[in-house]
LODREN-272845 format. One record per residue (C-alpha): x, z, y; residue number from 1; residue in three letters. Coordinates in steps of 0.02 Angstrom, whole numbers, padded with zeros to 5 digits. Each point is the difference from the previous one (the first is absolute). Example, Ala and Ser with C-alpha at 12.3 -4.5 7.8 and 13.67 -1.06 7.14 Angstrom:
<atoms>
- 00615:00390:-00225:1:ala $
- 00069:-00033:00172:2:ser $
</atoms>
This chain:
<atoms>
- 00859:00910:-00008:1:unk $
- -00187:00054:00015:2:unk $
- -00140:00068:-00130:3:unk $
- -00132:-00150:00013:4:unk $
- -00172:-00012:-00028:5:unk $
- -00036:-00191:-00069:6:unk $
- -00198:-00028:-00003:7:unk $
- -00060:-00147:-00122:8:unk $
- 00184:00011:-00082:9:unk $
- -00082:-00103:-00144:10:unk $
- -00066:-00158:00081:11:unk $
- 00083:-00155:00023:12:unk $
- 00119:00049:00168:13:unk $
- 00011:00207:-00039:14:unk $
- 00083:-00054:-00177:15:unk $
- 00149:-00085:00091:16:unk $
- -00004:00117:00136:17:unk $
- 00021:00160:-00115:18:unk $
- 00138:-00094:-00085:19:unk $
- 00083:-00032:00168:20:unk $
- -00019:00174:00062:21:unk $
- 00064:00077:-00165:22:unk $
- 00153:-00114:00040:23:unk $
- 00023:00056:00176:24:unk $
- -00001:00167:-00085:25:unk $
- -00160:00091:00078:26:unk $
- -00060:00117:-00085:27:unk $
- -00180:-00078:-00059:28:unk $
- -00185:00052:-00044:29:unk $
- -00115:-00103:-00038:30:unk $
- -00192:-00008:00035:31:unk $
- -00078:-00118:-00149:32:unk $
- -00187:-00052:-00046:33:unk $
- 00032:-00068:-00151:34:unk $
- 00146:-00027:-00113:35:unk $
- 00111:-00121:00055:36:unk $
- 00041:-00145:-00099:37:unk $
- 00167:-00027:00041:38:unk $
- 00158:00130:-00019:39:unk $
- 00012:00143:00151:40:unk $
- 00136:00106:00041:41:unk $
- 00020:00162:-00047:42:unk $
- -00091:00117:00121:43:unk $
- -00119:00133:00010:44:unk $
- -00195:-00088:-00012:45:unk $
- -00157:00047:00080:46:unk $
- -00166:-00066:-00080:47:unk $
- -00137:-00022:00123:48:unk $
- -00157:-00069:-00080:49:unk $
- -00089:-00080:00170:50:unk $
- 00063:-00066:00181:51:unk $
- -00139:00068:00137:52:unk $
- -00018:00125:00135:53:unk $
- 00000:00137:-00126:54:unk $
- 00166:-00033:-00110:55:unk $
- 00087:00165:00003:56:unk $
- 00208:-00024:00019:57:unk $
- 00049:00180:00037:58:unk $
- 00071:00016:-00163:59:unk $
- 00099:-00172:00014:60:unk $
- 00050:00036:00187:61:unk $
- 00085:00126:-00035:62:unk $
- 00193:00012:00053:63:unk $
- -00025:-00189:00066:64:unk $
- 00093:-00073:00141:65:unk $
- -00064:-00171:-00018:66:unk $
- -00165:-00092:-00068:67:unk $
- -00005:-00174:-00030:68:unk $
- -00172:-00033:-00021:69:unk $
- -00027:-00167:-00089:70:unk $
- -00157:00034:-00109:71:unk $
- -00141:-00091:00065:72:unk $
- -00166:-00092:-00049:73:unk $
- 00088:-00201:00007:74:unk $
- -00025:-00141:-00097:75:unk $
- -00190:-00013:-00057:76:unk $
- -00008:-00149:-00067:77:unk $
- -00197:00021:-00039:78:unk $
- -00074:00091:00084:79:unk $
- -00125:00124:-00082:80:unk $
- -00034:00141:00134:81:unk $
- -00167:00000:00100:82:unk $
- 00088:00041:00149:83:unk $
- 00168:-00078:00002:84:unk $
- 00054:00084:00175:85:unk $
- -00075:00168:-00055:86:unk $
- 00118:-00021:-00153:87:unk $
- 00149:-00041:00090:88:unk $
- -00026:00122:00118:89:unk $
- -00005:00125:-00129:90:unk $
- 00140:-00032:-00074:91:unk $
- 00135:-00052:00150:92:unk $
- -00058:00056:00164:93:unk $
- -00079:00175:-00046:94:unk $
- 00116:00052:-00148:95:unk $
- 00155:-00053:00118:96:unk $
- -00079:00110:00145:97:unk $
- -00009:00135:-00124:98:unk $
- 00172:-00042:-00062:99:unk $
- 00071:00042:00178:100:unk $
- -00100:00132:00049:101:unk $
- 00061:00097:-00152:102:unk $
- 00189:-00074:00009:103:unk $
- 00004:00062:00180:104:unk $
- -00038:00158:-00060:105:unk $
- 00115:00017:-00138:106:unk $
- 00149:-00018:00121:107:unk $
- 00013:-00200:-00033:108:unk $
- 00143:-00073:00108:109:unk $
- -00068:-00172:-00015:110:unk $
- -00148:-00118:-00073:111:unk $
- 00050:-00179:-00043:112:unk $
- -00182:-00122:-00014:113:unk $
- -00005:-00157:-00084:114:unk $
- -00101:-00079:00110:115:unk $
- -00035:-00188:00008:116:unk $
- 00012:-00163:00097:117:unk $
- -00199:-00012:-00021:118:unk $
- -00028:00111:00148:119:unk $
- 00063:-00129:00128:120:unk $
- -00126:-00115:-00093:121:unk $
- -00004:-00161:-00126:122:unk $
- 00118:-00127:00081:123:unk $
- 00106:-00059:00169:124:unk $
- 00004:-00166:00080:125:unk $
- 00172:-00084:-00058:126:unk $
- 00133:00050:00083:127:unk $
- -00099:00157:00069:128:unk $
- 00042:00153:-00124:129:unk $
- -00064:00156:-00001:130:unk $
- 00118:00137:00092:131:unk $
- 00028:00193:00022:132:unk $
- -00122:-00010:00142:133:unk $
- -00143:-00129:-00068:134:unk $
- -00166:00103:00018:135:unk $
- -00057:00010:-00150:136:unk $
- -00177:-00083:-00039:137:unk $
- -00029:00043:-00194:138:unk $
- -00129:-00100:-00081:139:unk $
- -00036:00040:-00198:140:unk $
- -00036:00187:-00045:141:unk $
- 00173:00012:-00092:142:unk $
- 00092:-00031:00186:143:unk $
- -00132:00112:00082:144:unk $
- 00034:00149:-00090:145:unk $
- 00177:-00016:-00006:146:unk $
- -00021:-00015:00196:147:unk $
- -00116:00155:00008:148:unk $
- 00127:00074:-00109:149:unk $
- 00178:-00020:00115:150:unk $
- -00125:00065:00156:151:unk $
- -00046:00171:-00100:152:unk $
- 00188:-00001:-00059:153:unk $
- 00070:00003:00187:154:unk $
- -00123:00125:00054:155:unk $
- 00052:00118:-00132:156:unk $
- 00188:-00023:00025:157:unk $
- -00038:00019:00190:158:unk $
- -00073:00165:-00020:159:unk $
- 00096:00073:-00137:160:unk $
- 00191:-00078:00061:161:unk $
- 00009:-00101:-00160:162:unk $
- 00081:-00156:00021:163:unk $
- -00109:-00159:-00051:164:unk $
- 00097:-00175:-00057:165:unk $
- -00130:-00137:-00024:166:unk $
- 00054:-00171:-00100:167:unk $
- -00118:-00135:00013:168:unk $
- 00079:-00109:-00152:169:unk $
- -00096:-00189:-00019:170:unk $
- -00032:-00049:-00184:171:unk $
- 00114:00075:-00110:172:unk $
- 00078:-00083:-00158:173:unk $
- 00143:00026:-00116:174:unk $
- 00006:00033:-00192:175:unk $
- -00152:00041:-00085:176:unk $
- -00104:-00030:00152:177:unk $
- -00187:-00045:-00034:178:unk $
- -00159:-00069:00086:179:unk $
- 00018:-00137:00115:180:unk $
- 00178:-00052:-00026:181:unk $
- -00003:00021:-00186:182:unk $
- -00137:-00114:00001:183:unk $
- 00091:-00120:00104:184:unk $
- 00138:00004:-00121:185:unk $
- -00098:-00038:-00144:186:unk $
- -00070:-00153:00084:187:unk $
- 00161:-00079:00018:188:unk $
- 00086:00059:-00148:189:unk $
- -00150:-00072:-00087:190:unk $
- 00040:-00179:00082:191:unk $
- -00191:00016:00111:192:unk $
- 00024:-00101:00168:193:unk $
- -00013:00150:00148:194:unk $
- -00098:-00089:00149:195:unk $
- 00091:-00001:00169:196:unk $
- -00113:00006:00158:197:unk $
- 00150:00005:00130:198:unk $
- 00176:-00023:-00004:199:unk $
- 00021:00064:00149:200:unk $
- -00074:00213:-00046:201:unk $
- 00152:00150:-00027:202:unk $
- -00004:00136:-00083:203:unk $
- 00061:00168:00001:204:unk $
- 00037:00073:-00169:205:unk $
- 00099:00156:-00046:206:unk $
- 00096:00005:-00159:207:unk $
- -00041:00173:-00098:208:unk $
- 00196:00058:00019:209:unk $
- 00015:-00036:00175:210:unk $
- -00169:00104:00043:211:unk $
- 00087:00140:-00094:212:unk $
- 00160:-00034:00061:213:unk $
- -00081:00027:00169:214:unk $
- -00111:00158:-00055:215:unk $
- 00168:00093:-00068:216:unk $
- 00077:-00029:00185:217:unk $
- -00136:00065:00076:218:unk $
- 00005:00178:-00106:219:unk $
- 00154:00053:00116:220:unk $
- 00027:-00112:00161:221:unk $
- -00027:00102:00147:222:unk $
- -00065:-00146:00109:223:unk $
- -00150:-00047:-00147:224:unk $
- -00089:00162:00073:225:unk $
- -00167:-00044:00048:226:unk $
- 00023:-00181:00006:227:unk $
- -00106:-00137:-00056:228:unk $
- 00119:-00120:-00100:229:unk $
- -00064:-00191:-00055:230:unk $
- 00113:-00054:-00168:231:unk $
- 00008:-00176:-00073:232:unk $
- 00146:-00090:-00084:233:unk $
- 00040:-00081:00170:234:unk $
- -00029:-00190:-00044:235:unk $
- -00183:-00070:00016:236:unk $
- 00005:-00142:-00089:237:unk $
- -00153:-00153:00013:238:unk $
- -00073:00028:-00164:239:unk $
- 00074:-00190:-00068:240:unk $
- 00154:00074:00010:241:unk $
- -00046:00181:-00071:242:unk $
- -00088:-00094:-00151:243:unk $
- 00120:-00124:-00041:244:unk $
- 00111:00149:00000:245:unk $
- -00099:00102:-00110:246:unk $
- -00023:-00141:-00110:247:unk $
- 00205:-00014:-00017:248:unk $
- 00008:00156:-00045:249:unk $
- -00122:-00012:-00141:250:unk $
- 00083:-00151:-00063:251:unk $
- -00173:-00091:00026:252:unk $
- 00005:-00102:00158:253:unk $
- -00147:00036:00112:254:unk $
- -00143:-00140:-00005:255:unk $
- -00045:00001:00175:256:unk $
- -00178:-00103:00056:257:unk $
- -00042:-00021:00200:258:unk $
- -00178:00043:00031:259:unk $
- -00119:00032:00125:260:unk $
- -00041:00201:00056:261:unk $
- -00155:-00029:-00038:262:unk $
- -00020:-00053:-00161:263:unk $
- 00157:00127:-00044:264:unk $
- -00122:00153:00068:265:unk $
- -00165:-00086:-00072:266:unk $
- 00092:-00002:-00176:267:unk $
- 00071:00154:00015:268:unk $
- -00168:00104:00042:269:unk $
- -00085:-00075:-00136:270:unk $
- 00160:00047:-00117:271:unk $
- 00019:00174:00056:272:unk $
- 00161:-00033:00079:273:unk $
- -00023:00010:00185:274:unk $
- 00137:00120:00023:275:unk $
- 00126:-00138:-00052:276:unk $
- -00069:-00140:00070:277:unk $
- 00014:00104:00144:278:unk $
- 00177:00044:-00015:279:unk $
- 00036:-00197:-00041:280:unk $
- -00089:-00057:00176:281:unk $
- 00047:00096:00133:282:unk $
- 00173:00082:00059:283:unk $
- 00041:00199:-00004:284:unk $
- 00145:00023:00088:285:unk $
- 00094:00177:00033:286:unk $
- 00130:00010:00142:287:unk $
- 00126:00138:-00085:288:unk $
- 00145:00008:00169:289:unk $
- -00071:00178:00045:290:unk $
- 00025:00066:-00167:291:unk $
- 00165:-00085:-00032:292:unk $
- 00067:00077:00191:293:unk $
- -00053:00167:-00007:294:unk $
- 00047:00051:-00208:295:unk $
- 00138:-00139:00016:296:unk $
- -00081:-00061:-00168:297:unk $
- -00021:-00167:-00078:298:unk $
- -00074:-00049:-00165:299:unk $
- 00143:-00016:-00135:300:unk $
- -00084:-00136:-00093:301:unk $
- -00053:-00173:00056:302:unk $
- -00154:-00094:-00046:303:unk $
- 00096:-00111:-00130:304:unk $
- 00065:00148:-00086:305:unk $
- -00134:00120:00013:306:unk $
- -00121:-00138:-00092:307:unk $
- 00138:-00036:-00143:308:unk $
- -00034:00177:-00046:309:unk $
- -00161:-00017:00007:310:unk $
- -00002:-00155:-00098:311:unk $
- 00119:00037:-00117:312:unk $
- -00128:00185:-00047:313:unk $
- -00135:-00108:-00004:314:unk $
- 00073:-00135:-00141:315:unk $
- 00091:00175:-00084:316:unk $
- -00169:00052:-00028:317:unk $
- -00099:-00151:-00033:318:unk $
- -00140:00023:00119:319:unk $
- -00053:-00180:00013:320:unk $
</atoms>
């Protein structure tokens, strides 16, 4: 087993993670910004009060084997910064630089990033996914820095010896999970009809427990070293059949309307809800065979059952 450094331990995927890890029986610290809101493992806890270039983790580095660095600046669903790629770079490509340079140091073995899909860019031609060896073309500042942030991280493990895993995960969802899918959810559970522009878009998703099911492999497989690994839940379903599934689950059938793109992305703007209309137009799809061949890994939960749990959290807690 191996002393762990999780970064970001209490956001939506280091919560499960940390719970997974404690399982696997790792011994655990955990970096936190705030408290979390959900239970954590017991484990030794390092308070850091900002992510940039100049976050000190000597102190929480110490005696590690292996950082998993999932803390990151994600998820802004208004935006208030003057400089939104200034921000993120703060936050994800210059504190993870840091991150290594200092991990390196300290005698890390290796640095698992959770990266994202974003960094091979916004969507694939059907039947066209992205793979292993898609250049990446990154287009918002969020899949910039995260880019910007996997280049400093290979440098450093270069130079130092460290090992660098990268996991490019699409959008991920599971119990408790907010923005753009909780949203989604509450449209359907509240009976709204969700327009449909084509029948014929996929997309990649990754269920919360397969991501970490995938994350915990990659803490001691000898061939993860230094490889960049693409995750989904393996099925890339046209988003009919991912709604009407979602809407079983929920126990609300999913009122589905066929529109034009245009008028979907007009409304949308206007609304303040281009990222979904985005998501419900075009396909994203993620071509996982090099990451199932090389860690001999496939995700343990299918679509159907990974969006019962999801479903079932969301009615639990009455989010609608």
């Amino acid at each position: 087993m191996s002393a762990i450094l999780l970064t970001g331990a209490s956001g939506f995927i280091g919560r499960a993670l940390a719970a997974r890890l404690a399982a696997d029986g790792h011994r655990l610290r955990l970096a936190l910004r705030s408290p979390s809101s959900g239970k954590l493992p017991d484990a030794g806890i390092f308070r850091f009060a900002g992510l940039d270039g100049n976050t000190d983790w000597r102190e929480a580095l110490a005696g590690i084997e292996i950082v998993v660095h999932c803390a990151a600046r994600a998820h802004i669903m208004k935006e208030s910064a003057a400089d939104p790629l200034g921000a993120f770079r703060r936050c994800n490509a210059d504190a993870s630089a840091h991150l290594a340079r200092q991990a390196a140091l300290a005698g890390v073995r290796r640095l698992i990033f959770v990266s994202t899909a974003k960094v091979w860019g916004e969507q694939t031609p059907p039947g066209q996914p992205f793979t292993v060896d898609t250049v990446p073309a990154p287009v918002d500042p969020y899949a910039i820095s995260k880019l910007e942030a996997e280049n400093a991280l290979r440098a450093s493990g270069a130079g130092g010896g460290m090992e660098m895993v990268i996991v490019r995960p699409p959008l991920v969802y599971g119990p408790g999970v907010k923005a753009n899918f909780l949203r989604l959810m509450q449209w359907i559970a509240r009976g709204r009809p969700v327009p449909v522009v084509d029948a014929g878009c996929r997309r990649s998703l990754v269920a919360r427990d397969n991501l970490v099911d995938l994350l915990a492999r990659c803490v001691d497989h000898p061939r993860a070293a230094n490889q960049i690994l693409p995750v989904s839940d393996g099925e890339d379903l046209p988003m009919p059949v991912l709604l009407r599934q979602l809407g079983e689950a929920l126990g609300k059938p999913a009122r589905m309307i066929p529109v034009p793109a245009w008028l979907l992305k007009s409304g949308a703007r206007l609304l303040g809800r281009q990222a979904m209309a985005d998501r419900l137009c075009a396909s994203l799809q993620i071509d996982i065979g090099h990451t199932r061949r090389l860690l001999d890994w496939s995700p343990p939960l299918s679509v159907s059952e990974a969006l019962a749990r999801t479903a079932a959290d969301f009615l639990a807690h009455c989010r609608t």
